[in-house]
C-alpha positions as MATLAB code, in Angstrom:
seq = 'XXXXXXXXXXXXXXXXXXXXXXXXXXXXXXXXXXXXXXXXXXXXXXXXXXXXXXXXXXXXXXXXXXXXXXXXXXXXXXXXXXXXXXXXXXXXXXXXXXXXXXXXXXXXXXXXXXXXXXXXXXXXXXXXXXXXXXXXXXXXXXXXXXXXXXXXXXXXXXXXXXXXXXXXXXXXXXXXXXXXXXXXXXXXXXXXXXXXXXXXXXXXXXXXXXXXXXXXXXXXXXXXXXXXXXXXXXXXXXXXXXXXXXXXXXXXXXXXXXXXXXXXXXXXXXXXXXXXXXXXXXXXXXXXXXXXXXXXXXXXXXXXXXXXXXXXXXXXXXXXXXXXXXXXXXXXXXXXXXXXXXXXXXXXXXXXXXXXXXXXXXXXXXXXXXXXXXXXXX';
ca = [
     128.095   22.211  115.045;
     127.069   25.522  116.912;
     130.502   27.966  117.413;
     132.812   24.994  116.937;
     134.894   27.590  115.054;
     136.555   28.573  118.725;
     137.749   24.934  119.066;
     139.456   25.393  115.713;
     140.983   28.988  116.016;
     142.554   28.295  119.373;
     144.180   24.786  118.025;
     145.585   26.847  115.232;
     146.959   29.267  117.373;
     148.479   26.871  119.553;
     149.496   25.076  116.160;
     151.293   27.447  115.164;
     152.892   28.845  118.503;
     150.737   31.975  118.390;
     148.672   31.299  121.544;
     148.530   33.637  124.173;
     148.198   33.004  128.128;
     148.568   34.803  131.232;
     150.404   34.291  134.059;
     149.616   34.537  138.085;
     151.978   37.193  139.357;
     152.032   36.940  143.001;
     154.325   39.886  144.285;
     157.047   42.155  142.922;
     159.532   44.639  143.356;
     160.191   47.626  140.347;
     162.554   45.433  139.116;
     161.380   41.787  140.065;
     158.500   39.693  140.040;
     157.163   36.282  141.361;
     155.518   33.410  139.523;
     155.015   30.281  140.972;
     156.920   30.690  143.449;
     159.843   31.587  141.762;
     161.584   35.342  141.501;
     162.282   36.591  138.126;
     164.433   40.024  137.028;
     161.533   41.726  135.091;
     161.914   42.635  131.736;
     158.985   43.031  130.481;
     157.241   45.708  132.069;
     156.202   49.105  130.925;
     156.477   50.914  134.653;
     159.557   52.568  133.054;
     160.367   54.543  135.618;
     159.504   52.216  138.656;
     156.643   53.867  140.328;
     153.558   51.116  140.299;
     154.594   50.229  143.537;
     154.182   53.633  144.774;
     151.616   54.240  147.413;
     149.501   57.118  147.463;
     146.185   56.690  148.886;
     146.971   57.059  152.448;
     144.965   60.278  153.068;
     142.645   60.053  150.191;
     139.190   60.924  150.933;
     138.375   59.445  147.262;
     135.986   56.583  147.051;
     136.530   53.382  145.458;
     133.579   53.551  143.160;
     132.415   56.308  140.875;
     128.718   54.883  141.015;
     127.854   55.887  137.492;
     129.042   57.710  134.435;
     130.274   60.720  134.279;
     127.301   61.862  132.923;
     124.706   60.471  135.289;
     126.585   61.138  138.988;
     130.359   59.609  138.144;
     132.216   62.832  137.736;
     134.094   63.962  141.100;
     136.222   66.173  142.125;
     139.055   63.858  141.961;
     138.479   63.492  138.017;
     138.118   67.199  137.823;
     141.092   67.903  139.390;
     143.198   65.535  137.916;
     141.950   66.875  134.439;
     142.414   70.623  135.568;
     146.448   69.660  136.027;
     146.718   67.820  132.865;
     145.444   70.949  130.983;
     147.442   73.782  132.852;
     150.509   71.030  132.753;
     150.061   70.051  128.710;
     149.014   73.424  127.561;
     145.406   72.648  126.360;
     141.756   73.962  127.423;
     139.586   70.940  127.692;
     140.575   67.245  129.337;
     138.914   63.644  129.516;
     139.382   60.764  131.457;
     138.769   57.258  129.838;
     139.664   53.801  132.295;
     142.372   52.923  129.331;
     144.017   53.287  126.924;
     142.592   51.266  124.473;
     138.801   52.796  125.484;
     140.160   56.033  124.554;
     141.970   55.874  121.143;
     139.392   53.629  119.481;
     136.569   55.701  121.017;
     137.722   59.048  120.148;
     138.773   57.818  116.448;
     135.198   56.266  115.614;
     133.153   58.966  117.450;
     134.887   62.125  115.806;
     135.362   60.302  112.457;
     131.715   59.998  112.333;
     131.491   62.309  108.873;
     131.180   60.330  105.853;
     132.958   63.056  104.119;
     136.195   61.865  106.512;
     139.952   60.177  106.001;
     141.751   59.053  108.697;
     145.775   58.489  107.958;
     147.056   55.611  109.789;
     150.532   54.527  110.708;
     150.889   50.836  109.199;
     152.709   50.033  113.125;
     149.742   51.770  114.909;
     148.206   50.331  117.846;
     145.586   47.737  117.831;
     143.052   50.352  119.390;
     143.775   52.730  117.009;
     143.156   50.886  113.755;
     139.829   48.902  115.670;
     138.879   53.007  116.343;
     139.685   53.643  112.482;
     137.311   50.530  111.140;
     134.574   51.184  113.579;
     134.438   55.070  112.233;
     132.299   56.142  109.157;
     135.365   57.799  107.449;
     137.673   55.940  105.019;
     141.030   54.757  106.502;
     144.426   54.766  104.561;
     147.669   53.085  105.653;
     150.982   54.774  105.001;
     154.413   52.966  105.580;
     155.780   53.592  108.588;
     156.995   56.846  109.098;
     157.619   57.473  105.878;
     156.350   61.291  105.367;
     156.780   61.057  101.641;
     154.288   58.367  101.563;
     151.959   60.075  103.812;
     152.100   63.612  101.932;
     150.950   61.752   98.581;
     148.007   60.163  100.383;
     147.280   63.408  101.553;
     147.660   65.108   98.318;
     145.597   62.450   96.584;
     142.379   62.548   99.204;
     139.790   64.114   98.221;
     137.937   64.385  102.424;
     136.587   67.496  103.425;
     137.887   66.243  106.868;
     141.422   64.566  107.089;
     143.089   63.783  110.450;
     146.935   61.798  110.476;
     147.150   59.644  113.290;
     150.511   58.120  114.731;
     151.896   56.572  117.823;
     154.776   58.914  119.936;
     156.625   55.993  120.519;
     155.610   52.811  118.738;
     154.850   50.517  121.154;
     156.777   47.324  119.700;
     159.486   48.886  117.635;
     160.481   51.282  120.369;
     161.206   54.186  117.668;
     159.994   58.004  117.678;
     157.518   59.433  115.384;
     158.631   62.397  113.373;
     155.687   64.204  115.038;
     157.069   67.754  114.408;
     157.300   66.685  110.203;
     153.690   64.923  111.431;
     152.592   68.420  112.267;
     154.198   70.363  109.133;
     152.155   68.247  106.758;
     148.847   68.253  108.837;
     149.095   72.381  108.722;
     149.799   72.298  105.009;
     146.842   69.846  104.055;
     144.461   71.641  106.620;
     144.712   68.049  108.424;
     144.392   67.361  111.861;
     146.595   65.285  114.161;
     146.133   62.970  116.433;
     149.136   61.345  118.928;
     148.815   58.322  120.949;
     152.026   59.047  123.545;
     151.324   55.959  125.754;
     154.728   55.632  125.492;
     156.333   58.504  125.472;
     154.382   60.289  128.056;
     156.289   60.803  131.713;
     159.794   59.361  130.154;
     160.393   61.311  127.032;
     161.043   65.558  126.318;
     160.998   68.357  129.272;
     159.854   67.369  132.636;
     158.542   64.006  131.343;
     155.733   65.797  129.485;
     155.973   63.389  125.894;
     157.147   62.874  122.462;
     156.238   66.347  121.702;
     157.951   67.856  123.843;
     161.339   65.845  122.462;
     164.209   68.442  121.657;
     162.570   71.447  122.454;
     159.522   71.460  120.932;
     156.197   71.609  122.392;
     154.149   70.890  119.446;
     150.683   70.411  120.791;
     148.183   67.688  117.938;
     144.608   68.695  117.758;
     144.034   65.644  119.625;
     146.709   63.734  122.305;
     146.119   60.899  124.701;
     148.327   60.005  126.968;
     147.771   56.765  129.227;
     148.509   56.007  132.976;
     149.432   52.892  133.090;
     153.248   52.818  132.115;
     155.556   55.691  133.145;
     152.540   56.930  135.646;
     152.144   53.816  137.494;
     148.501   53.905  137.846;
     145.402   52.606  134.984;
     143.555   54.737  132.868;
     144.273   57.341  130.215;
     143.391   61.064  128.840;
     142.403   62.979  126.063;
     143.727   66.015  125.832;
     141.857   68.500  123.124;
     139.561   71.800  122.359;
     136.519   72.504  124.444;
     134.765   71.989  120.815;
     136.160   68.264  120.835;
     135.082   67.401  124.189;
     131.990   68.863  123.888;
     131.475   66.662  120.877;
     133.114   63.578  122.878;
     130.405   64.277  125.826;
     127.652   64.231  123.368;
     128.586   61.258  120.872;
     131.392   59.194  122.346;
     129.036   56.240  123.474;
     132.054   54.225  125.271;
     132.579   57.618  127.527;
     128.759   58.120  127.935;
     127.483   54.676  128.978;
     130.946   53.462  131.060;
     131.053   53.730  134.862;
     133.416   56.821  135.289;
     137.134   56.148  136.472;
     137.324   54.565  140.460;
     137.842   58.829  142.051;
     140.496   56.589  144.109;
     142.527   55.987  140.778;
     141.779   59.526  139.315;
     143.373   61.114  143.452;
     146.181   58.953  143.208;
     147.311   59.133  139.358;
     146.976   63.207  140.106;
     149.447   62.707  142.630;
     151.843   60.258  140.511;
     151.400   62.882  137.831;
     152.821   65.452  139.606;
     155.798   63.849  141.025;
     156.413   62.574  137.648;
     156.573   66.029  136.304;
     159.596   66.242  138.275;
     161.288   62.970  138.579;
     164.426   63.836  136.084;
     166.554   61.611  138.719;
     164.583   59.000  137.325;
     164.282   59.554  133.687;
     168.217   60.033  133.802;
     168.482   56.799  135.208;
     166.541   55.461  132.627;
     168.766   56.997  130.319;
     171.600   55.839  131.774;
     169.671   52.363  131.711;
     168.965   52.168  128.046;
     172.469   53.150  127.001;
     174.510   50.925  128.983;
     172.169   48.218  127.056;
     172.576   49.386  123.740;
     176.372   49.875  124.127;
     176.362   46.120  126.140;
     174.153   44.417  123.051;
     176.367   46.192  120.682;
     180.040   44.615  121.964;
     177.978   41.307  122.315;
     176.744   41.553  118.744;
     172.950   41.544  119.176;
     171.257   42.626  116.385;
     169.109   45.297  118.118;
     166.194   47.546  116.223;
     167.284   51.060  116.112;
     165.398   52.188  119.536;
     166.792   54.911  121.786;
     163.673   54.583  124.290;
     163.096   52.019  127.297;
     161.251   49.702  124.494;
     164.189   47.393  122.859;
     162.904   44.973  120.540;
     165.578   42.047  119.380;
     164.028   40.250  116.057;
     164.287   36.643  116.035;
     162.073   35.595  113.861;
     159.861   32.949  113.775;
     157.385   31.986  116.499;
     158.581   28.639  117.747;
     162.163   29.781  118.397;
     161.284   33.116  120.024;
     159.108   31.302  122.195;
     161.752   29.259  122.809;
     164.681   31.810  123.871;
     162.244   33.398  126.139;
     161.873   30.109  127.609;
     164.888   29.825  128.037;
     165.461   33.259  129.777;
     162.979   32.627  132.584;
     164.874   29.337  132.554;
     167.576   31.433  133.946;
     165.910   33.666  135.878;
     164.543   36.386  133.258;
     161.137   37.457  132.191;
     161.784   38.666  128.589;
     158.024   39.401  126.755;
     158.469   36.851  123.405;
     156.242   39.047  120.835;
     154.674   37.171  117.933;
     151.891   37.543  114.797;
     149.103   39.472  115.047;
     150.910   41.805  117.341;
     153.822   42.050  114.720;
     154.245   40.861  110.808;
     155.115   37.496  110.322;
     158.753   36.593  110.910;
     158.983   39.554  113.283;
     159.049   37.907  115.570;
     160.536   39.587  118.553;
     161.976   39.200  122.436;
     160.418   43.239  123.500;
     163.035   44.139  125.898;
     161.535   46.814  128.234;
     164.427   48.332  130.528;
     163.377   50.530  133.528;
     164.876   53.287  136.219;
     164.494   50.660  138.679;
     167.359   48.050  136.805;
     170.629   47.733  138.179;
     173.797   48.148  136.124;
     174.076   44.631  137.409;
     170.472   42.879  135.883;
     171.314   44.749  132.719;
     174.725   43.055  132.588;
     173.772   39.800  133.765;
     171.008   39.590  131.105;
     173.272   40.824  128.197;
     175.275   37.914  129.578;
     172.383   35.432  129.613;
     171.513   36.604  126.013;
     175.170   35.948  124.406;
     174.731   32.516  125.976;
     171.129   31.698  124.465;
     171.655   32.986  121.100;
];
């Protein structure tokens, strides 16, 4: 029978407690959200430094629609602006705006990876949109463990590409650990490699002023090629690729997913300028945040919760299999917590994981009350 494979995949996945589903969300608060009628202490969001709920639009002259690519009659001065900050903020000459996250990475991979005489050098944690960007691209894509540099620099030494670019996540997005990005950049420069970091992450929370992982501990090490994405620390949708004139250019002329997409709503691009540059200088936030993810670890440590070794708002606790993290998380909302339960494809098998996000908007008291409720399920 015609496509009865769907029937089949999604009883597996529900099989084998893999299956995915969304959930109404009604209202919320930084901190909270509603479902079914019910009020839940959010853990699980990536708004890490509470400022979704922010309104900006109030004297926007910005319309809603863009009413075309950017190429055709979608680029306004909202996008232009927006991109002009980025540049002058980041340190690079050329900026462009994709509607996410995932658009961008696997876009810019398979469009400037187009050269059969290419390598790409992938992160085995890498996002999803990052290793769909690698398959989709004409160049051959190699896997090195993650973050081992060791590993990496013999792949490098053993590739024979003209063209070679290393690509890595700032912050990995379900381990919650750091790239060494400026070891990352060390090895691109010495096998005349480019880089390429995906700060989703990282960017607004992490390094001076919010600007990123690599900007962590005084560095301000500046990949060939960085996106950084709106819709966690900013509060807004969307994402950026910061690069050369050369590179966007090249993006304008080949990227087909920038070319033949409506352009970002000029509404979004006015008001994520806006969150942009108040994020530059929220610090009261991102020490709060610090403060946050501290009193957590040190919490989860006395209470003997085998945490992942994660300084950042992202703290992953392993249980396992998939039934019985679905389970604890069940368990959680039971109690009035919304814990994300994290299972295969999104992680190896028996990695399972509860993907504690923490935020500047939690209370000293939700952080203790759900280190509480955590002893008591596990």
């Amino acid at each position: 029978m015609a496509f009865d494979y769907i029937a089949c995949a999604l009883a597996l996945r529900k099989k084998e407690a893999l299956l995915r589903e969304r959930v109404l969300i009604t209202s919320s608060t930084p901190s909270t959200m509603t479902v079914a009628g019910r009020e839940y202490i959010n853990f699980a969001s990536n708004d890490y430094l509470g400022l979704a709920a922010t309104s900006t639009l109030a004297h926007s002259s910005a319309t809603l629609g863009s009413k075309s690519s950017a190429l055709v009659t979608g680029y306004h001065a909202s996008h232009a602006e927006l991109e002009r900050f980025l540049c002058q903020t980041l340190g690079y000459d050329a900026c462009l705006l994709f509607t996410s996250g995932f658009s961008a990475n696997s876009s810019v991979l398979k469009t400037l990876m187009s050269a059969p005489d290419s390598e790409i050098f992938q992160d085995k944690l890498n996002h999803a949109s990052l290793i769909d960007g690698g398959l989709a691209a004409k160049a051959a894509m190699t896997r090195f463990h993650h973050n081992d540099m060791n590993h990496l620099r013999a792949k490098l030494e053993k590739s024979k590409a003209n063209n070679k670019l290393i690509v890595s996540e700032g912050v990995f997005s379900m381990d919650g650990d750091l790239a060494p990005i400026d070891a990352l950049a060390e090895l691109a420069k010495s096998h005349d490699a480019w880089l390429m970091i995906d700060d989703a992450h990282g960017f607004g929370v992490l390094g001076k002023n919010g600007l990123g992982s690599c900007f962590v501990d005084g560095n301000a090490i500046r990949p060939e090629l960085l996106i950084i994405t709106f819709g966690k620390a900013v509060g807004s949708s969307g994402a950026a690729l910061l690069c050369s004139t050369a590179v966007k250019d090249f993006m304008l002329q080949f990227n087909r997913d920038y070319i033949y997409s409506t352009s970002m709503s000029p509404m979004v691009a006015h008001s994520t300028l806006i969150a942009v540059q108040s994020l530059v200088a929220a610090n009261a936030a991102r020490e709060k945040l610090a403060h946050n993810i501290a009193l957590f670890r040190h919490l989860a440590s006395e209470a003997k919760l085998a945490l992942m070794n994660s300084d950042t708002a992202i703290q992953p606790l392993i249980i396992g299999d998939a039934d019985t993290t679905l389970l604890v998380s069940q368990q959680l909302k039971t109690a009035g917590f919304w814990v994300g339960a994290i299972r295969p494809p999104t992680v190896p098998v028996n990695t399972a994981r509860l993907r504690i996000t923490l935020t500047a908007a939690h209370s000293d008291e939700q952080i203790v009350a759900l280190v509480d409720q955590l002893k008591r399920t596990l």
